[in-house]
C-alpha positions, -999 to +999 in steps of 0.1 A: -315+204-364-327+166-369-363+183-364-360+211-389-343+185-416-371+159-416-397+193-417-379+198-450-381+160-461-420+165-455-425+196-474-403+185-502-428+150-502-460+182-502-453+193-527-438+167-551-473+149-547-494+177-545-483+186-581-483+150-591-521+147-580-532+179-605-514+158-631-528+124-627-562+138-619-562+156-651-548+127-670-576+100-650-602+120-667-590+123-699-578+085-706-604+072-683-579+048-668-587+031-633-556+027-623-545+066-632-576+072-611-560+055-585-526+067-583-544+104-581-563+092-549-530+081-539-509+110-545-542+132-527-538+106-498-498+116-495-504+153-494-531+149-468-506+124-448-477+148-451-501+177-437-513+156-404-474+148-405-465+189-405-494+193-375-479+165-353-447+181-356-464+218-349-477+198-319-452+181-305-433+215-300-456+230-279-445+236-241-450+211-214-473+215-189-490+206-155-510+177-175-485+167-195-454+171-176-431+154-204-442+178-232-461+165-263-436+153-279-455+117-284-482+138-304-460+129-337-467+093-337-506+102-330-507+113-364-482+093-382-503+066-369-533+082-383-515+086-413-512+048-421-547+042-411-556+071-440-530+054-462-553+020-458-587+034-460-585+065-486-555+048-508-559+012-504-596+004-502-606+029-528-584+018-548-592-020-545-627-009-551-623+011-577-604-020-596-631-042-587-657-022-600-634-018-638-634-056-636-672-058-637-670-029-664-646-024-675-638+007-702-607+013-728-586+034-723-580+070-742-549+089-750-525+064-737-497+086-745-504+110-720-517+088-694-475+078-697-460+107-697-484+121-667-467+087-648-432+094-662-434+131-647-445+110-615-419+088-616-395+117-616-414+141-589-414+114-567-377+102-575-367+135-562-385+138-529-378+096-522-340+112-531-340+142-510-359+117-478-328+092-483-301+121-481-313+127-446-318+091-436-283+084-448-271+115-426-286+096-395-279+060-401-247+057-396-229+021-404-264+013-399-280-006-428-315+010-443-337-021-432-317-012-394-327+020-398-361+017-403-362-008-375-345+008-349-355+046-358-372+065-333-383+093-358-415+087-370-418+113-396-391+102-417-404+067-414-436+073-428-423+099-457-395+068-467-422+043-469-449+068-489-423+077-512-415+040-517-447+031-521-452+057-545-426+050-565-441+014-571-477+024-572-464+043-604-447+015-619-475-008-616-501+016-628-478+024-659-473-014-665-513-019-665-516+009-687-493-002-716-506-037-712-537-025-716-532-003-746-507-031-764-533-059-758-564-041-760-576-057-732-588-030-705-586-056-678-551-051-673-560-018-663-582-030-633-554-057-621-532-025-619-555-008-599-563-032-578-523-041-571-521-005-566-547-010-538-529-044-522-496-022-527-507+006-502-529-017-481-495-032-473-473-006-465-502+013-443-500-018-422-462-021-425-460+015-410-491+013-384-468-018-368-434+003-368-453+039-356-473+015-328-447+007-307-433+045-305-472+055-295-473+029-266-438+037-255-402+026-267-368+036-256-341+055-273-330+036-304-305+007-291-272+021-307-281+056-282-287+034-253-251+019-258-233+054-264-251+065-232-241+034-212-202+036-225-202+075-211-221+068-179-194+041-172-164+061-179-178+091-155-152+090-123-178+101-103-199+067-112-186+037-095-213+011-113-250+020-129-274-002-118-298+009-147-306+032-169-346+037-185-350+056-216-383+068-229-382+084-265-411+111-271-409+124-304-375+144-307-365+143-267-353+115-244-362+109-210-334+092-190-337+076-154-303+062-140-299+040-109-263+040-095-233+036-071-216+071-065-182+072-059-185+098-033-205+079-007-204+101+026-203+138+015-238+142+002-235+176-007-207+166-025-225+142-042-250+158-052-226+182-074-215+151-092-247+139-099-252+177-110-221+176-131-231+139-147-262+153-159-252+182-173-227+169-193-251+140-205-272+165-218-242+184-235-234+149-252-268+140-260-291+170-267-316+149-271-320+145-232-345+168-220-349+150-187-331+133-170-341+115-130-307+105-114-316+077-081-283+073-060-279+040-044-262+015-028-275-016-047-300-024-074 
């Protein structure tokens, strides 16, 4: 379920940019505006993001196997990783060049009152996906704030549609601030700032999302408020008389879970061995995110 909803997040983000990026491109070459240009290499950047997003999750589904015992669940943050490095190069840097280049010439800008309604349309179209991505954070966060969220968070699709959507939404403003400066001044410089705080903007938030997307890639646990509901089950089990430790491992959707503990049946072993049995399957019955789970009885840590 948590899989399908952020697949719909995703293609919602598709498509609101992909029509956004007909629209600015059209309206780029008409007013001649940098910083139009730029938010149309930014909206292109998003749609080819949100596709590398769609194949990491088409990836990550696939079956595990003698190589990769644990499934491919980890492939998600290979592209969403990816995905900020595309958001730095293809978004950011072109559009910090493109500024600087308007700065050393820079042009006036044409038909001003389309370039703002193209970026009002924007505004909206992205509104709606940054809308529909929040309704299904919201559904997952819990008490949780949205900062705590997007710190503790484990799914790495969602984090990188919030943040594009975010920065989107900025990218807009800032190119539709340049652009009325520009027109009510007459100055066409204003036009290459924008473009070139376009450019800062997404060098930014590529970076902001590489750092949260690297720590999945090189390994992380379940988010912390997971690990506590798992810990508070484990230790009302009868069949548990103390757990020594318990190792998480998220990749991508599932949860790998190791637990070290003291049985309470010490001398049957065939008997416990049926608890340990029953203990795991009803972990996995309360967390269906578990899709392995290593069970080490013992008598001490």
């Amino acid at each position: 379920m948590a899989e399908a909803s952020s697949s719909r997040a995703v293609f919602f983000a598709l498509g609101a940019n992909f029509s956004i990026f007909i629209a600015k491109s059209i309206a780029a070459a008409i007013t001649g505006s940098g910083a139009m240009l730029a938010e149309a290499v930014h909206s292109l950047s998003d749609c080819g993001n949100q596709g590398l997003l769609l194949l990491g999750a088409a990836q990550a589904k696939r079956k595990a196997t003698a190589d990769a015992p644990l499934g491919f669940g980890k492939a998600v943050y290979f592209w969403s990783f990816l995905v900020a490095l595309l958001l730095f190069a293809v978004g950011g840097m072109f559009s910090v060049y493109q500024g600087w280049q308007k700065l050393h010439h820079p042009e006036p800008i044409q038909h001003v009152g389309l370039a703002v309604g193209v970026l009002v349309f924007a505004i909206l179209a992205e509104g709606a996906a940054l809308r529909t991505c929040l309704k299904l954070i919201n559904a997952r966060r819990g008490h949780r704030s949205l900062w705590q969220w997007f710190r503790t968070t484990r799914q790495a699709d969602l984090v990188v549609v919030f943040a594009e959507d975010v920065a989107a939404l900025a990218g807009i403003a800032l190119a539709l601030a340049a652009i009325v400066l520009s027109a009510v001044t007459g100055n066409p410089i204003y036009d290459a700032i924008g473009t070139i705080c376009v450019g800062a903007l997404l060098i930014v938030v590529a970076v902001f999302i590489a750092i949260e997307i690297q720590a999945m890639l090189i390994g992380h646990s379940a988010a912390p408020w997971l690990i506590r509901e798992m810990q508070a089950f484990l230790a009302e089990r009868p069949e548990i008389k103390r757990v020594f430790s318990l190792i998480t491992l998220q990749l991508g959707n599932d949860i790998m879970v190791s637990i070290k503990a003291l049985m309470t049946e010490e001398r049957d072993a065939q008997r416990m061995i049926a608890d340990i049995n029953r203990v795991e399957a009803d972990l996995r019955v309360r967390f269906p995110q578990v899709r392995w789970s290593f069970f080490e009885p013992d008598i001490e840590d």
